[in-house]
C-alpha positions as CSV (number, residue, x, y, z in Angstrom):
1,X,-41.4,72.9,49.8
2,X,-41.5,70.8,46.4
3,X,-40.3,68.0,48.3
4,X,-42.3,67.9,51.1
5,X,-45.3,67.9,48.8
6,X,-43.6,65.2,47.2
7,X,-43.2,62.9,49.3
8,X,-46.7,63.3,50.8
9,X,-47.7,61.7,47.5
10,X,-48.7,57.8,47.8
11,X,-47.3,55.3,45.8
12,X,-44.2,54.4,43.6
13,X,-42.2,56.5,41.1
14,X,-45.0,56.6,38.1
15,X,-48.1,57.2,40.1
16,X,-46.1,60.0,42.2
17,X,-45.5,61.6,38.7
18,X,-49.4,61.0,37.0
19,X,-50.3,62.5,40.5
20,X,-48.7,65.0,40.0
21,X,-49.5,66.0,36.5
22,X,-53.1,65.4,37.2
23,X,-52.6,67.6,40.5
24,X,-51.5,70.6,38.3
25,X,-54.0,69.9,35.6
26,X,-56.8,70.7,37.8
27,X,-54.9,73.3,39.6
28,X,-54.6,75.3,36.0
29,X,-58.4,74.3,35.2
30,X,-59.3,75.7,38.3
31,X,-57.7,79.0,37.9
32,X,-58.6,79.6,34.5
33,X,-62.7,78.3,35.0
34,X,-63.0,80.6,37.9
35,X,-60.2,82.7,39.1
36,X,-59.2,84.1,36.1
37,X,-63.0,85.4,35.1
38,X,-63.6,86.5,38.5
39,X,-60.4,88.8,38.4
40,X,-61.1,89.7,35.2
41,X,-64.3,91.7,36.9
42,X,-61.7,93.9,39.1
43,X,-60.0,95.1,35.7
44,X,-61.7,97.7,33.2
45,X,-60.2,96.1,29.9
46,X,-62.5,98.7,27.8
47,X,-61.2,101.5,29.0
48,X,-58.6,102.7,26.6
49,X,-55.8,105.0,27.0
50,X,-54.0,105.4,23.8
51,X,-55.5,107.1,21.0
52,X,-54.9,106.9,17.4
């Protein structure tokens, strides 16, 4: 699968590879701006199970 996205990137060697980081960049900016706070709304962090 990696290397079918791979070699659907344009260009030579060094732009395949800043295309890349920049690709995962936003993919980890993405999920952490709006996926990440939206699942957070599913989960009931403040409910505590452990006394001390």
């Amino acid at each position: 699968m990696y290397a079918s996205l791979w070699r659907l990137l344009p260009g030579p060697l060094w732009l395949r590879i800043l295309l890349a980081v920049v690709l995962v960049i936003v993919a980890l900016w993405a999920l952490v701006t709006f996926l990440f706070p939206w699942l957070n709304g599913f989960f009931n962090t403040y409910d505590v199970t452990v006394d001390e």
